[in-house]
LUMDRENKE-597375 format. One record per residue (C-alpha): residue number from 1; residue in three letters; z, y, x. Coordinates in steps of 0.25 Angstrom, whole numbers, plus 2048, in hexadecimal, padded with zeros to 3 digits. Each point is the difference from the previous one (the first is absolute). Example, Ala and Ser with C-alpha at 12.3 -4.5 7.8 and 13.67 -1.06 7.14 Angstrom:
2
{num->1, residu->ALA, zz->81F, yy->7EE, xx->831}
{num->2, residu->SER, zz->7FE, yy->80E, xx->806}
//
This chain:
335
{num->1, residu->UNK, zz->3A4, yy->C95, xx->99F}
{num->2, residu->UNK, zz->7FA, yy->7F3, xx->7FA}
{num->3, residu->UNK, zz->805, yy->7FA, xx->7F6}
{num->4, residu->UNK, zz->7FB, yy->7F3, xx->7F7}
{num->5, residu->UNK, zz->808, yy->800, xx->7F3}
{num->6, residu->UNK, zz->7FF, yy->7F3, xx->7F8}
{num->7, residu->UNK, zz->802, yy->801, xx->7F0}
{num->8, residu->UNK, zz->7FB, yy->80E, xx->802}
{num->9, residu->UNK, zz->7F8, yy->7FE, xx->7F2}
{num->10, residu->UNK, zz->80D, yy->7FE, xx->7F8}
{num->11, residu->UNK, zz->80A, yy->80B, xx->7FC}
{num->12, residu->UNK, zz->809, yy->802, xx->80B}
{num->13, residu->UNK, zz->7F6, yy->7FD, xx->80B}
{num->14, residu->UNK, zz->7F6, yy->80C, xx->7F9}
{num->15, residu->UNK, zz->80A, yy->809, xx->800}
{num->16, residu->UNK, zz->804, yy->7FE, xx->80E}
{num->17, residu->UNK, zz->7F2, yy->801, xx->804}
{num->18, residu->UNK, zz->7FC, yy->80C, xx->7FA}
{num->19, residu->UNK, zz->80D, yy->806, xx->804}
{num->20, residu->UNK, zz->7FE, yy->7FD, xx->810}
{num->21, residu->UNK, zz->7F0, yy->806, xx->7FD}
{num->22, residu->UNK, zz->806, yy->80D, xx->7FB}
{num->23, residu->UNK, zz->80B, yy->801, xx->80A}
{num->24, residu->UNK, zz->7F9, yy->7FC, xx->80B}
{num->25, residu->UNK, zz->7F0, yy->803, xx->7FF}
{num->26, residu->UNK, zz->7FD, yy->7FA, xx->80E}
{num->27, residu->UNK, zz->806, yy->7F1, xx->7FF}
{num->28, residu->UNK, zz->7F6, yy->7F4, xx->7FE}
{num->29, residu->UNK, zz->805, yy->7F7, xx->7F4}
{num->30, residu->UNK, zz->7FB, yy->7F3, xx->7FD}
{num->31, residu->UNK, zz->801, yy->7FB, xx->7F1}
{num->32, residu->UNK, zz->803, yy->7F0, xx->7FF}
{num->33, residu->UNK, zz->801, yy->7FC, xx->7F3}
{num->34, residu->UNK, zz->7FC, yy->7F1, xx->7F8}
{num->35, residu->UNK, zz->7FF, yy->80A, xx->7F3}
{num->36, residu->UNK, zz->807, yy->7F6, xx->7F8}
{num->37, residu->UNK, zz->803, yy->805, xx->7F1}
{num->38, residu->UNK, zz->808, yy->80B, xx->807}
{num->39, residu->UNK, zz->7F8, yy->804, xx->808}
{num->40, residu->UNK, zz->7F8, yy->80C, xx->7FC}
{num->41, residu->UNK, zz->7F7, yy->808, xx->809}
{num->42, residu->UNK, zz->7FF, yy->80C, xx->7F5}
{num->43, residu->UNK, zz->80E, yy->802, xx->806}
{num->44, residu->UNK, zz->7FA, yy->807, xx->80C}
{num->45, residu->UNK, zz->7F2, yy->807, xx->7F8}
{num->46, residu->UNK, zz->807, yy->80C, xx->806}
{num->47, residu->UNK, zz->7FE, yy->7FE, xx->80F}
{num->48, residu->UNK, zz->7F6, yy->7F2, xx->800}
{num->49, residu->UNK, zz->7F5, yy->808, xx->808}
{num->50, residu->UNK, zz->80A, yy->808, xx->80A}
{num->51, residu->UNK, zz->7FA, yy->7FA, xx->80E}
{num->52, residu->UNK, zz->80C, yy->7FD, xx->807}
{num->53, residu->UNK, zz->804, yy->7F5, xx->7F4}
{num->54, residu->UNK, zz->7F8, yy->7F2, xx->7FC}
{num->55, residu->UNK, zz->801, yy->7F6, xx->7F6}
{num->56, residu->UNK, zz->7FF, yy->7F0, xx->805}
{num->57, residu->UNK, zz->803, yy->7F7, xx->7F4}
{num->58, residu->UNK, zz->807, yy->7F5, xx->807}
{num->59, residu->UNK, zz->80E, yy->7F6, xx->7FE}
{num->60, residu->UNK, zz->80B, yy->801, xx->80A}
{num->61, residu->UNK, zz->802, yy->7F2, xx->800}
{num->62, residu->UNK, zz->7F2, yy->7FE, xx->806}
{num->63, residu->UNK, zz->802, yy->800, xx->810}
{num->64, residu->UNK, zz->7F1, yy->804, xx->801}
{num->65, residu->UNK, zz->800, yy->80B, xx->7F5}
{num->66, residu->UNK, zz->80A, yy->807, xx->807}
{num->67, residu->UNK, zz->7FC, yy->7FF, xx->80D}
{num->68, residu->UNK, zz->7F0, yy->805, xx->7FC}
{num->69, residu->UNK, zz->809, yy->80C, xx->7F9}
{num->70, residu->UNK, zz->80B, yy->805, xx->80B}
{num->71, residu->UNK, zz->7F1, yy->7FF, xx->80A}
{num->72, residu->UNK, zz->7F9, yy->80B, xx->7F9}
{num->73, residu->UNK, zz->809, yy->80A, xx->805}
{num->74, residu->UNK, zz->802, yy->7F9, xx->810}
{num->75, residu->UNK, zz->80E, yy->803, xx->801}
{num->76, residu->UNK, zz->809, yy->801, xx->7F4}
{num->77, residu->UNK, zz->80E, yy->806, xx->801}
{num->78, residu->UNK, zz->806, yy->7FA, xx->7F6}
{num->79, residu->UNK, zz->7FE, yy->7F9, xx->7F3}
{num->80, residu->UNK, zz->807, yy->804, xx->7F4}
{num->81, residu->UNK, zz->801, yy->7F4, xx->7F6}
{num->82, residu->UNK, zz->801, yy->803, xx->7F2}
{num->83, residu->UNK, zz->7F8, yy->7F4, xx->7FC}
{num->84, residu->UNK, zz->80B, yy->7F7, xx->7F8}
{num->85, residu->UNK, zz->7FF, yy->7F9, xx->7F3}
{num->86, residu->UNK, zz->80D, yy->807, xx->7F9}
{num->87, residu->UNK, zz->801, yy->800, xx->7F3}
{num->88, residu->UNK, zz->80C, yy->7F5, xx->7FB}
{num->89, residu->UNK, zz->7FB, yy->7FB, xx->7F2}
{num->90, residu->UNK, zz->7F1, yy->7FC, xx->809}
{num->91, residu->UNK, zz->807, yy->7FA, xx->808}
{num->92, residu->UNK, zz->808, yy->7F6, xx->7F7}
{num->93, residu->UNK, zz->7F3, yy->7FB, xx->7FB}
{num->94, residu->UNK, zz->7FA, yy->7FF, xx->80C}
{num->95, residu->UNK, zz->80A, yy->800, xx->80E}
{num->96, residu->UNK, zz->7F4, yy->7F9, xx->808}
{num->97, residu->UNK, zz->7F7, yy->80E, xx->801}
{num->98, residu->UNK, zz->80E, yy->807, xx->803}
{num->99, residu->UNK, zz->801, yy->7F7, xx->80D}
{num->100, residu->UNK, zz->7F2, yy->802, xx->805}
{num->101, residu->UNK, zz->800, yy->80D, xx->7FF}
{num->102, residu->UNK, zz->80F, yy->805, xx->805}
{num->103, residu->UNK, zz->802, yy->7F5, xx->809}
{num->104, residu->UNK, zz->7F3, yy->7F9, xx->806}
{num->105, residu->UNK, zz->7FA, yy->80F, xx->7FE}
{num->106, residu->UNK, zz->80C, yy->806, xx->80A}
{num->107, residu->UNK, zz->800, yy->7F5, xx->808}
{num->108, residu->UNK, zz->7F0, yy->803, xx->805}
{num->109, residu->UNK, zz->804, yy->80F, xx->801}
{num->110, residu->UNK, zz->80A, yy->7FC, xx->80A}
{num->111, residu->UNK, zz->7F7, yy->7F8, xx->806}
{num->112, residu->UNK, zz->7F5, yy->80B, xx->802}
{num->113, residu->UNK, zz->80B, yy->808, xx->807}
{num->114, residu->UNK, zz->806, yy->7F7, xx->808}
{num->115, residu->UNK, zz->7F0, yy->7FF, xx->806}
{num->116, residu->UNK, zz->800, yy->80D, xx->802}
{num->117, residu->UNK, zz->7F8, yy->804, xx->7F6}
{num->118, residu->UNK, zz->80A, yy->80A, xx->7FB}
{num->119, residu->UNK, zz->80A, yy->808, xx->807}
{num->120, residu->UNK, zz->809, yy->7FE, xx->7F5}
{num->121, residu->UNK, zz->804, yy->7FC, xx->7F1}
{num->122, residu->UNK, zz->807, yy->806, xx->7F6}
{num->123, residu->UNK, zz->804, yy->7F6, xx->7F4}
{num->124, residu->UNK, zz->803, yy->806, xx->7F3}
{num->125, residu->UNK, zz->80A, yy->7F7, xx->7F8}
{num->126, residu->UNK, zz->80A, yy->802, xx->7F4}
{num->127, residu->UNK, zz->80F, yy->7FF, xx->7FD}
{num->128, residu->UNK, zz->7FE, yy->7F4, xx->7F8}
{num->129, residu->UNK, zz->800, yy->7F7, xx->80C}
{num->130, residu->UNK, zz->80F, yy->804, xx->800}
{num->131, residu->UNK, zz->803, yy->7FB, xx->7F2}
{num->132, residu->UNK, zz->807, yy->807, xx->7F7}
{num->133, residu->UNK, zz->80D, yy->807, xx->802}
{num->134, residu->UNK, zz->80B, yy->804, xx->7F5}
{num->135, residu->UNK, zz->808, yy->80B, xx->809}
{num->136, residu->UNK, zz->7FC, yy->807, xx->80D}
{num->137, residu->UNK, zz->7F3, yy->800, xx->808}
{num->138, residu->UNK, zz->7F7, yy->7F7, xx->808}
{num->139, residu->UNK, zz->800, yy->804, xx->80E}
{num->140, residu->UNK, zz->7F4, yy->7FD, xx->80B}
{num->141, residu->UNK, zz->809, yy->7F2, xx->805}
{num->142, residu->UNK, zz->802, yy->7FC, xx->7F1}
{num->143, residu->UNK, zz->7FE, yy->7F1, xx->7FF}
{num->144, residu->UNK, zz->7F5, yy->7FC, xx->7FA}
{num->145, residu->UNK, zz->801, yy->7FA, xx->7F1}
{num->146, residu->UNK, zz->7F3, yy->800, xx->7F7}
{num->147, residu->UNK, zz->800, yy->7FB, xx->7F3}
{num->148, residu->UNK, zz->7F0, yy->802, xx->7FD}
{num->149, residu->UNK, zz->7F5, yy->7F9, xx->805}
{num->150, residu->UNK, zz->7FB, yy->80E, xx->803}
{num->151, residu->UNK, zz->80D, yy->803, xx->807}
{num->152, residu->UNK, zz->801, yy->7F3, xx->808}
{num->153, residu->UNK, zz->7F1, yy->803, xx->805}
{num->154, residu->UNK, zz->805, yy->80E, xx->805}
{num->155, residu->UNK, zz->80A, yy->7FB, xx->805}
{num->156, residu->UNK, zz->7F8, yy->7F6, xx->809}
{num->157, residu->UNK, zz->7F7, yy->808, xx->806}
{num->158, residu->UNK, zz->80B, yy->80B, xx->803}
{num->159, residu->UNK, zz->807, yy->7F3, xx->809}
{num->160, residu->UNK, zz->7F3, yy->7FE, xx->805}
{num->161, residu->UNK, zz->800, yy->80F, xx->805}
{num->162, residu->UNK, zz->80D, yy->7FD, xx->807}
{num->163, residu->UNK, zz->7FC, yy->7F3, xx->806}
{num->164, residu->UNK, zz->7F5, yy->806, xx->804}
{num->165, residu->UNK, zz->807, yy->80C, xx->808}
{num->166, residu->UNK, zz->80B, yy->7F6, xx->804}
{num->167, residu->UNK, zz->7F7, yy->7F4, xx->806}
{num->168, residu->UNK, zz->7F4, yy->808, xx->805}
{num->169, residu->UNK, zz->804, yy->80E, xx->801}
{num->170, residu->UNK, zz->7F7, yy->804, xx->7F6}
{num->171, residu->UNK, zz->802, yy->80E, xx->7FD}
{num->172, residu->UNK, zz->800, yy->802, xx->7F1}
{num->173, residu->UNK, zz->80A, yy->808, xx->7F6}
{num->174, residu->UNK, zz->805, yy->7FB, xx->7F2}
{num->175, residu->UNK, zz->803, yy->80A, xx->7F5}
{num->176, residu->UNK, zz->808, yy->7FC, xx->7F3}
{num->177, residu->UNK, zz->7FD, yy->80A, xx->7F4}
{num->178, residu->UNK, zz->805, yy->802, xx->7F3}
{num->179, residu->UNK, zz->7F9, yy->802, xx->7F4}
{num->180, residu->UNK, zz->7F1, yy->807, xx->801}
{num->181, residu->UNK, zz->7FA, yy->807, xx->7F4}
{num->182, residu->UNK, zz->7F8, yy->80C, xx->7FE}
{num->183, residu->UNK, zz->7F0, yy->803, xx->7FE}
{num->184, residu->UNK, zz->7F7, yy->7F3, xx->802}
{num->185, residu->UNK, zz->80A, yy->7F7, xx->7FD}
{num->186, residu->UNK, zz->7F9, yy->7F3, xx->7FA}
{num->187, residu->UNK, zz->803, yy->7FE, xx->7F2}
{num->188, residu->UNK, zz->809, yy->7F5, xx->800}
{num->189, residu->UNK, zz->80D, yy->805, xx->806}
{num->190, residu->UNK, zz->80C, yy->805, xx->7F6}
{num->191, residu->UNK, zz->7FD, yy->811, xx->803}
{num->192, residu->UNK, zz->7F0, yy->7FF, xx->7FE}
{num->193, residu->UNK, zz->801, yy->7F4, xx->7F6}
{num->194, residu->UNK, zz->809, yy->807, xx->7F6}
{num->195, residu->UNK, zz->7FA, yy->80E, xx->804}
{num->196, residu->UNK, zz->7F1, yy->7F9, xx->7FB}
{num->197, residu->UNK, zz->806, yy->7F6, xx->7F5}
{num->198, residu->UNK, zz->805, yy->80F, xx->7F9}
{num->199, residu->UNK, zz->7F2, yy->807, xx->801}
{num->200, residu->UNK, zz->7FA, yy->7F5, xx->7F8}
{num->201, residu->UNK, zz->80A, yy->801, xx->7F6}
{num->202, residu->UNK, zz->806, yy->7F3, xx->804}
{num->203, residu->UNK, zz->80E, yy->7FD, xx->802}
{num->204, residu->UNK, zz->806, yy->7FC, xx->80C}
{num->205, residu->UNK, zz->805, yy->7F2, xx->806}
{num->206, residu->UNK, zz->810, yy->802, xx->805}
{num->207, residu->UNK, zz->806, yy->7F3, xx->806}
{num->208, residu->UNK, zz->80D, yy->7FD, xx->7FA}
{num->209, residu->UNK, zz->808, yy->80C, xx->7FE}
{num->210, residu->UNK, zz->7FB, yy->808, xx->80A}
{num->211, residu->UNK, zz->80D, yy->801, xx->80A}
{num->212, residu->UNK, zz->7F8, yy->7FC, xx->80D}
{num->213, residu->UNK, zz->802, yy->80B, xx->80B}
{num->214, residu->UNK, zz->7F5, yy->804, xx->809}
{num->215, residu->UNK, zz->800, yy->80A, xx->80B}
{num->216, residu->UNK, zz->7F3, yy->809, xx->7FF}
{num->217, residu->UNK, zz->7F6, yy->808, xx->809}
{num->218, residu->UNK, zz->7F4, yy->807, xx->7FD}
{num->219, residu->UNK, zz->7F4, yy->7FD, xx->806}
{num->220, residu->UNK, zz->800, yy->80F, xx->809}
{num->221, residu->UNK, zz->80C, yy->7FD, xx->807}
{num->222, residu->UNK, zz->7FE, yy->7F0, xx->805}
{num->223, residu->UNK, zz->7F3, yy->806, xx->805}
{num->224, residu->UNK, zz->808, yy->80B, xx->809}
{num->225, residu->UNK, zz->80A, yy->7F4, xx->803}
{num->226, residu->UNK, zz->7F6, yy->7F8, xx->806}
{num->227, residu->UNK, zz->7FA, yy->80C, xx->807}
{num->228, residu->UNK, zz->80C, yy->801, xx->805}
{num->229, residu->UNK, zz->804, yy->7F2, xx->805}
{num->230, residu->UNK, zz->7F0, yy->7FF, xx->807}
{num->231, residu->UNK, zz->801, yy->80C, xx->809}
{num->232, residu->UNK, zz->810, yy->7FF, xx->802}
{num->233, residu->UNK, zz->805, yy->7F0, xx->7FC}
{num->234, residu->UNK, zz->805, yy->7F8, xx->80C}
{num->235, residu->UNK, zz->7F9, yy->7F3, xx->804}
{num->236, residu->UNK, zz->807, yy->7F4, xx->7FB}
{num->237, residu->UNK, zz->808, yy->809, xx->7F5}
{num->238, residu->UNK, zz->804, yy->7FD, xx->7F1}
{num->239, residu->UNK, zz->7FF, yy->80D, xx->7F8}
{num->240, residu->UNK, zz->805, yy->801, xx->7EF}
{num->241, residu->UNK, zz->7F9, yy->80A, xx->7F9}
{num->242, residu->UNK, zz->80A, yy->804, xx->7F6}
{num->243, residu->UNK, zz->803, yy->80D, xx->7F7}
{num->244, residu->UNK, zz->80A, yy->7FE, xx->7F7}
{num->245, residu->UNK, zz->7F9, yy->801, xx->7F2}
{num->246, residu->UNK, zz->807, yy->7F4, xx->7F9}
{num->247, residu->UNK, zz->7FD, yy->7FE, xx->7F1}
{num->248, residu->UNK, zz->800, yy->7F7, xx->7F8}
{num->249, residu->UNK, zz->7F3, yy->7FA, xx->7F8}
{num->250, residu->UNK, zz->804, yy->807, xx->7F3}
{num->251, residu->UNK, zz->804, yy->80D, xx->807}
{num->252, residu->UNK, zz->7F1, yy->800, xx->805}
{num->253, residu->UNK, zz->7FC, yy->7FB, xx->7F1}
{num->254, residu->UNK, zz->806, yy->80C, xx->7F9}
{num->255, residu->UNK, zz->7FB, yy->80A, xx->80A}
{num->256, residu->UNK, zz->7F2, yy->7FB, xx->7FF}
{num->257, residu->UNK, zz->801, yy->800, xx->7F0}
{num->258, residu->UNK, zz->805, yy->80E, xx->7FF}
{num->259, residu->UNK, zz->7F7, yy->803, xx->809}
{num->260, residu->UNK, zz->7F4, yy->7FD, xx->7F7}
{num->261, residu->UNK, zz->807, yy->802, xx->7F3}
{num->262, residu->UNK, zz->805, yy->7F3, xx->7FC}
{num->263, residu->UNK, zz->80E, yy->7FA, xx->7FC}
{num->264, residu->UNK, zz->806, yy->7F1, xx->801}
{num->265, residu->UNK, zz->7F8, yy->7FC, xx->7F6}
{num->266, residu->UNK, zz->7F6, yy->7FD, xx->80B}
{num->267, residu->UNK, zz->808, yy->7F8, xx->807}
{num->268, residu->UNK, zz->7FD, yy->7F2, xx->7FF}
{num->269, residu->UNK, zz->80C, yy->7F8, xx->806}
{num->270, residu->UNK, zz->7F9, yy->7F2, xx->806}
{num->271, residu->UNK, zz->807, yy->7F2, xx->808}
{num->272, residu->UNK, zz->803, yy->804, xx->80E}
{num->273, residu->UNK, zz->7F9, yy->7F9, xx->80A}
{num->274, residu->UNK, zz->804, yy->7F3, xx->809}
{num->275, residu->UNK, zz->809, yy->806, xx->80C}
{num->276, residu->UNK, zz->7FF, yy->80F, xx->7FC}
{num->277, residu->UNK, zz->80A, yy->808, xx->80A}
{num->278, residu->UNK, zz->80A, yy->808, xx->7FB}
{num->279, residu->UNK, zz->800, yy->80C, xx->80A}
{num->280, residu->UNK, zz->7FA, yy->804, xx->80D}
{num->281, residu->UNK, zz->805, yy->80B, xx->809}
{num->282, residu->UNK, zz->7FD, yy->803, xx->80F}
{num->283, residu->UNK, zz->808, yy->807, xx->80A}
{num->284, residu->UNK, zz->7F7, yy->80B, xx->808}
{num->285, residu->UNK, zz->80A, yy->808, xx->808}
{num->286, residu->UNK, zz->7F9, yy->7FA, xx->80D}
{num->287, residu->UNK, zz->7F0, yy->805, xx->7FD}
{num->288, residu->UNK, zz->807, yy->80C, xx->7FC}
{num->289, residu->UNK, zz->809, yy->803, xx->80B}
{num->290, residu->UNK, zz->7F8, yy->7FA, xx->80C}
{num->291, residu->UNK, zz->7F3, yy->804, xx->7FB}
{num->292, residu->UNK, zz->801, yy->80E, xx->7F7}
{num->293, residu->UNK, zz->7F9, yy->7F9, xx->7F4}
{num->294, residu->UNK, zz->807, yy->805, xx->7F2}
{num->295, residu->UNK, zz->7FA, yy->800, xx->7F1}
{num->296, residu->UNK, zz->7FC, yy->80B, xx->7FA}
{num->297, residu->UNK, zz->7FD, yy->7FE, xx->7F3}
{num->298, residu->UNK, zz->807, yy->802, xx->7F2}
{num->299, residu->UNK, zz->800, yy->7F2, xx->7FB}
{num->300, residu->UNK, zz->7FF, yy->807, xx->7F2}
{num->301, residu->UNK, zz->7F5, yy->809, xx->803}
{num->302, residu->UNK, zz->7F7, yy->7F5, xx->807}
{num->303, residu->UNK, zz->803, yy->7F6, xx->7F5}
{num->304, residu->UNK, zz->7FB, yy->80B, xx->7F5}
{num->305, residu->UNK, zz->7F6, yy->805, xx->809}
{num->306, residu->UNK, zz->7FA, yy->7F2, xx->801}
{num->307, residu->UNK, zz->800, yy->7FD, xx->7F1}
{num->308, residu->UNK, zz->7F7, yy->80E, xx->7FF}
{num->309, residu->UNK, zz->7F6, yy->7F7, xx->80C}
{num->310, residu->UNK, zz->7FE, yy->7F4, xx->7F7}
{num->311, residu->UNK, zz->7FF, yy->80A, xx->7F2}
{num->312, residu->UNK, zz->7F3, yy->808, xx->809}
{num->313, residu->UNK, zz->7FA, yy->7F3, xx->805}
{num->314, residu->UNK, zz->7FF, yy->7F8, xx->7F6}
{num->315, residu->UNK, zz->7F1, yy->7FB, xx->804}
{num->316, residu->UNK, zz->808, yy->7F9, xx->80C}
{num->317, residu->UNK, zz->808, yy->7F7, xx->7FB}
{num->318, residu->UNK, zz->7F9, yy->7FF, xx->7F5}
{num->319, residu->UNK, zz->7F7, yy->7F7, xx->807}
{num->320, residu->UNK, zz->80A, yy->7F9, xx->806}
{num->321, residu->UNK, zz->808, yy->7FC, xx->7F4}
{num->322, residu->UNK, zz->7F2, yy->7F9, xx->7FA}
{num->323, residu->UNK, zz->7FF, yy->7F9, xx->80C}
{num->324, residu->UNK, zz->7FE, yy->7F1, xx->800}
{num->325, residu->UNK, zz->80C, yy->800, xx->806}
{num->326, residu->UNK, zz->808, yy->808, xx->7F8}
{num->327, residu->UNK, zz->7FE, yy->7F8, xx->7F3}
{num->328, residu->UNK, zz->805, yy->7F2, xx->809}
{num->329, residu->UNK, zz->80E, yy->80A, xx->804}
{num->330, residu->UNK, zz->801, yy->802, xx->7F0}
{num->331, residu->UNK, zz->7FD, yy->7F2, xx->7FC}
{num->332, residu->UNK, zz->80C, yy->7FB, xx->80B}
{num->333, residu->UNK, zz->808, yy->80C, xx->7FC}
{num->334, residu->UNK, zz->7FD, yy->804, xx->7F2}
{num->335, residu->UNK, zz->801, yy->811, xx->804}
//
């Protein structure tokens, strides 16, 4: 199998990359990534000279970037595309790089399929194009009702999947995920934030109180999830990739701080942001049932085993948290 996977530098993408080359040794994966400040190809040191995988630094909102990547290969099967702006408080500050990357971006992958220059795509979205949700669970028909900028983008290029499908048959399926964490997580969501924050002796930034719900998955099983959904998904189909770990932000925060030997003290409680979401949780009795996927990881044994990652790599995010970048996200945010 052929496969191009946009985003594959980032964190989800790299896993997903290096969990398709160990599982399956023969398939041919091409890497499309604009390595934006998430971007990070030290990600993937572990398999970069394996011959049946290729770098192309390129943005999927660039028609002829994409095309010149999905060529190499002559026949791609699918593309898998993690390439997304996602982080909420980024995209507050600026919504414009959010549209051009998860609307205009999606919109020339679909465009590149309905060519023929892919057999299929898979698009790799979130449970915040739902909005939030005080009781029960979103479900794959759910209405959509963003309240982010970063959500609303999703939210687009999700529509234009279906528009696509709908108007020119255009064979693509949307996943909607819960939360991602785990090993190579950039350093400025809530796990890997506060995990890093405490290893330098610094306290950690909790919006308001703390009592915003998410629902959680580690980085091993939303890999298997979409092994499952590119080999079993149905054409034209809407999958949630839900587990079941809801907790709230100060449940994470305590488990983290006993986890490294810390109390409340560390917790620094700061002005919750425009539009935060209250709680998010995804229904997924359908990719279970129709197609045998289920999590198999302890939320709280991933969660520790995760802190442990960031404690032996410091080097790595190290050098990402003295980024250029970095010092312009504490300016806006002051963590």
């Amino acid at each position: 199998m052929k496969l191009l996977v946009t985003g594959g530098a980032g964190f989800m993408g790299s896993n997903f990359i290096k969990h398709i080359i160990k599982k399956y040794p023969d398939y041919k994966i091409i890497n499309l990534d604009k390595l934006t400040y998430a971007g990070n190809l030290e990600n993937l040191k572990t398999i970069e000279n394996n011959p049946n995988y290729t770098f192309v630094r390129g943005d999927i909102s660039k028609a002829k970037e994409v095309e010149k990547a999905l060529k190499i290969l002559k026949g791609v099967d699918a593309i898998i595309n993690y390439a997304a702006e996602t982080h909420v408080d980024r995209s507050i500050l600026n919504p414009r790089a959010f549209i051009e990357t998860d609307v205009l971006g999606t919109y020339e992958l679909l465009e590149a399929v309905k060519k023929g220059l892919a057999k299929k795509m898979i698009q790799i979205s979130t449970d915040e194009v739902f909005g939030e949700i005080q009781d029960g669970q979103f479900y794959e028909d759910s209405p959509f009702l963003p309240n982010s900028p970063y959500s609303a983008s999703k939210a687009g290029g999700d529509l234009l999947c279906r528009a696509y499908k709908e108007t020119y048959q255009t064979p693509v399926i949307v996943t909607h995920s819960c939360n991602f964490f785990g090993p190579n997580q950039y350093p400025e969501k809530l796990i890997p934030l506060f995990i890093t924050n405490l290893l330098e002796g610094k306290k950690v930034p909790l919006y308001n109180n703390g009592e915003n719900i998410r629902e959680w998955i580690y980085t091993k099983d939303h890999c298997e999830a979409i092994d499952t959904i590119l080999h079993k998904g149905q054409i034209g189909e809407v999958y949630n990739i839900g587990t079941g770990n809801e907790k709230k932000n100060i449940e994470i925060t305590e488990i983290i701080l006993e986890e490294l030997g810390y109390g409340k003290e560390m917790i620094e409680h700061v002005k919750d942001r425009p539009g935060h979401d209250t709680r998010y949780a995804v229904n997924n009795e359908k990719l279970v049932k129709q197609l045998g996927w289920k999590p198999k990881t302890d939320f709280q044994k991933a969660l520790k085993e995760t802190v442990q990652w960031y404690k032996k790599n410091k080097q790595w995010w190290q050098k990402l948290k003295s980024s250029e970048y970095w010092e312009y996200y504490k300016k806006q945010y002051q963590t």
